[in-house]
TITORKOL-791118 format. One record per residue (C-alpha): z negated, x, y. Coordinates in steps of 0.5 Angstrom, whole numbers, plus 500, padded with zeros to 3 digits. Layout:
% residues N
ZXY ...
***
This chain:
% residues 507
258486334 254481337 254480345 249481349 246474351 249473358 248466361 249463369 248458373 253456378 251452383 255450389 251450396 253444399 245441399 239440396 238442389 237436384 231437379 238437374 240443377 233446376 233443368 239447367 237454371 231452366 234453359 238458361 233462364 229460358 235462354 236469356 228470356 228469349 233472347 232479351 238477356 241477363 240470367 246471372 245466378 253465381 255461388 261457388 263456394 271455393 270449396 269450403 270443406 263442402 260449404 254447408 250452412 243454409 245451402 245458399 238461402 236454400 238455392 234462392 228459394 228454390 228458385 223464387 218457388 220456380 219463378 225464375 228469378 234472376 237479373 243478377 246475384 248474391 240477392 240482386 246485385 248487379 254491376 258484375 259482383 261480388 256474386 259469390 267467389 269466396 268474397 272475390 278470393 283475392 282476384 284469382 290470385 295474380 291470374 294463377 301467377 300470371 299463368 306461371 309467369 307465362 309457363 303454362 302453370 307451376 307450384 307444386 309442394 307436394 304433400 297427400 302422402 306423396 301423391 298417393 305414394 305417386 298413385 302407388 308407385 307409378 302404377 303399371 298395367 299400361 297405366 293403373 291409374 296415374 295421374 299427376 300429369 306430363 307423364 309423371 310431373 317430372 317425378 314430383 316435387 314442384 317448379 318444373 322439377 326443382 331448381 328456382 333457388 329450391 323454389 324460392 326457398 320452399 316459397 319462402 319457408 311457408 311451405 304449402 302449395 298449389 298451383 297446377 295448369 301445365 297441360 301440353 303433351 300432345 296437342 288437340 283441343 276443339 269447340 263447338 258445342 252448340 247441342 253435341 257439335 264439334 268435339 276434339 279432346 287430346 290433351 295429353 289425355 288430361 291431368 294437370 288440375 289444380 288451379 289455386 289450393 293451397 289455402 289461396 282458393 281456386 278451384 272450379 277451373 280457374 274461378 270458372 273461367 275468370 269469373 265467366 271473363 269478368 261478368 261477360 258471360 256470352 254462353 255457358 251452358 252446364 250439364 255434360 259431366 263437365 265435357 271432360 273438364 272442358 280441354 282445360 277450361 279452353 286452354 286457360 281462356 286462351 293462355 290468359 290471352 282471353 280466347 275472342 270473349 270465349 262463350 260459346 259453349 253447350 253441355 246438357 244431356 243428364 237426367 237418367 234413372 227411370 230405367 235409363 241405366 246410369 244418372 238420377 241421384 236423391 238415392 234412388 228417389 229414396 229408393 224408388 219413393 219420388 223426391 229430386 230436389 226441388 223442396 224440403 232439404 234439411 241437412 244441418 250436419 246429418 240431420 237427413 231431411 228429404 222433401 222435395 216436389 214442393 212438398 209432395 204437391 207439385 205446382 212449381 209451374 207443373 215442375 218447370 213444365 217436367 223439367 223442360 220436357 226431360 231433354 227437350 221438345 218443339 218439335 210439335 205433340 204439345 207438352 203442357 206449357 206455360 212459362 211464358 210459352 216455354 220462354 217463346 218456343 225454346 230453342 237450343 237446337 231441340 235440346 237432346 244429345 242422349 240422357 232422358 230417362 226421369 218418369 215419375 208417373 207422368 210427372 204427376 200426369 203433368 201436375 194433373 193437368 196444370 191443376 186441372 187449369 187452376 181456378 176454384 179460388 186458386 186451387 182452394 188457397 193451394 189446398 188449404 195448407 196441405 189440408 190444414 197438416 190433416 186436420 187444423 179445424 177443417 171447415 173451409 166453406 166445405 173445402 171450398 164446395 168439395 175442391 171442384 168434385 174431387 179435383 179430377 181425381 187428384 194428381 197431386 195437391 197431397 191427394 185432395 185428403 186422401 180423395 176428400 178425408 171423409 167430408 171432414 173426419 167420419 171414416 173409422 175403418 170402414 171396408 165392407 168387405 166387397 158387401 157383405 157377402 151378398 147383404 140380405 135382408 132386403 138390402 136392409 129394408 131398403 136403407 131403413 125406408 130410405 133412411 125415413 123418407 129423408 126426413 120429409 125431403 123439403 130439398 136436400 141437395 144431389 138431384 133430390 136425394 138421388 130421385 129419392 133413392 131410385 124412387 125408393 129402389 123402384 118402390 121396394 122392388 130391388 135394383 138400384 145398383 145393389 145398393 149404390 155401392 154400399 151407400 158409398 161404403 157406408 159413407 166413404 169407407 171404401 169404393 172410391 170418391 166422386 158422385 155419391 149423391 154429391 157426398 151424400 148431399 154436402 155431408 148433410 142429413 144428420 150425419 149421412 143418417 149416422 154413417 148409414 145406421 152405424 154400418 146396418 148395425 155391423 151388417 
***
């Protein structure tokens, strides 16, 4: 009998939320989705020197924005809690002492002095780096070194331990990958990696491993920095005596800088001057704030529809998708075995086109609070007729200000730069006639001012083209906006009468 698909995304909530994180929500989320299953979101907090204040409440709504929410959680409940492993502490225990019952684990007592006088000591050309594993295990002091009464004593005293996984000396470790294939390790090549710490925490790979068993995880699908730490996890499914409910197992390709050369990390969105968390994350103990592609203008369909192309395709020319679509055609076996390289510009070429599908209405009210951070008193009957003339060319929900500023706010630096050079005084005959014949205009609208305005030129004798761009200045304060006549026509008459007076006086 085939499992109920069951899928989880395990983060740690220690800061913002990489776009990675949400790339792996995303496929896992689709996974379920398309396969009528359970999207499961578990925190690991077991590391709580890293635990950061807010950082759990940050994930959660990082998804909601997203909208991929999931079945079962902190937040959700479900029948498989508590969701988050600093509340199931207790669980892990008998497991990690079942493991040293069967030989597979031991206690290990020694202190950070001693393991780096081990890293020092041990240190050969042939291994410069030791590690605490079958080559060295004997030389430390834990139960596979010590007698029992030694052990005992130790235990019994309130001496501080871990315990460690024992990982064999030469045995070779497979799995299908459902993206990669088959992949072998040697488990001589792995250290023996601490189980439960001594402050009665497990670490990643015993929690991983009973966590996924307990909750009836039927796939887990990570990112592929976890491939090395894979020999370990089949090895503790299978010395618990758990090895049939194994999931089946599939390891994404990482996010790459835009130049391919190494993983995208939030330095280089600093560097390079793009976000990679998903929104605004505040640091509260560094007082670091970094916004994320929320805050910069992102729709949260737009990022969904980014992320899910970095690493996969249909297989078709199609890249604009909705959820629903991407819940329909996503399949694991598109997924990419190389890293995929993160390209900025056509993020924003994706969040044009979802834009570009939005109602005025919806557009407006998602405008509105970018517009608002500029200028609190905007009117919005004016916003309302300006969204539809600028949004062709905006990218992002930030540019409409910057593509729609001059509707609001009379510009204050004014570029006439590309002008008045070869201003004369027939280019100013022309705006003061123009200026004069706006006053018996019975229709102020674009089509009317625009006849007016070849009219005049026509009349005048001089070319309607040397003097378009100079109303545009005179009313923008630069060579840039939609149709002219449109600007002119929203602006009202009073106001384009003094933009264009008060650049003739300067010219």
């Amino acid at each position: 009998m085939e499992k109920d698909v069951r899928v989880r995304f395990a983060p740690s909530p220690t800061g913002g939320l990489h776009l990675g994180g949400v790339r792996t929500v995303l496929y896992n989320y689709l996974f379920a989705k398309q396969n009528n299953g359970k999207f499961i979101v578990r925190i690991e907090d077991t590391d709580r020197t890293r635990f950061v204040e807010g950082a759990e409440q940050y994930i959660f709504d990082c998804l909601d924005w997203c909208g991929l929410t999931p079945d079962e959680s902190v937040v959700h409940g479900g029948e498989y809690g508590p969701y988050r492993q600093s509340d199931r502490k207790e669980i892990y225990k008998k497991y990690a002492e079942q493991l040293i019952d069967q030989g597979n684990a031991y206690y290990a007592f020694d202190t950070p002095e001693e393991l780096e006088q081990m890293r020092t000591n041990l240190k050969t050309d042939k291994n410069p780096n030791p590690q605490y594993d079958h080559n060295t295990r004997m030389n430390m002091r834990n139960s596979l070194s010590l007698s029992d009464a030694e052990v005992k004593q130790l235990i019994e005293s309130g001496t501080p331990y871990v315990i460690r996984i024992k990982m064999p000396d030469n045995e070779t470790i497979s799995f299908t990958d459902m993206i990669r294939g088959e992949i072998s390790n040697s488990s001589g090549l792995v250290d023996d990696k601490v189980l439960l710490k001594a402050d009665g925490m497990p670490t990643y790979h015993l929690a991983v491993v009973v966590d996924d068993y307990l909750m009836k995880i039927s796939h887990a699908f990570r990112g592929e920095e976890w491939l090395p730490s894979a020999p370990v996890h089949i090895l503790l499914w299978k010395y618990l005596g758990w090895e049939n409910e194994m999931p089946q197992w599939g390891h994404f390709p990482l996010i790459l800088k835009p130049d391919g050369n190494g993983k995208l990390s939030k330095r280089d969105g600093q560097r390079l001057g793009f976000p990679v968390f998903a929104m605004k994350w505040a640091d509260p103990g560094t007082g670091e704030a970094l916004d994320g592609f929320k805050e910069v203008g992102f729709l949260p369909e737009a990022f969904v529809n980014i992320l899910a192309m970095l690493g996969w395709n249909d297989n078709t020319e199609q890249e604009v998708f909705s959820l629903n679509e991407l819940i329909s055609k996503f399949s694991i076996d598109r997924i990419h075995k190389g890293g995929a390289k993160f390209d900025y510009e056509k993020a924003k070429w994706f969040n044009h086109k979802h834009l570009q599908e939005k109602t005025e209405t919806d557009l407006y009210n998602l405008v509105l609070p970018f517009i608002h951070t500029h200028s609190p008193e905007v009117d919005n009957e004016l916003l309302k007729k300006v969204i539809p003339l600028v949004k062709e060319r905006c990218n992002l929900l930030t540019d409409f200000w910057d593509q729609s500023h001059f509707f609001f706010v009379r510009p204050e630096n004014i570029d006439t730069t590309p002008i008045s050079g070869k201003w004369d005084d027939d280019k100013t005959n022309f705006f003061k006639v123009w200026l004069t014949k706006l006053d018996e205009l019975t229709n102020w609208d674009a089509d009317s001012l625009e006849n007016l305005f070849t009219d005049t030129a026509t009349e005048l004798s001089i070319k309607k083209g040397q003097v378009m761009l100079p109303l545009r200045i005179m009313l923008v304060g630069g060579k840039y906006g939609p149709n002219v006549m449109d600007i002119a026509a929203l602006l009202g008459k009073k106001e384009v009468k003094v933009r264009v007076e008060c650049i003739l006086e300067q010219l």
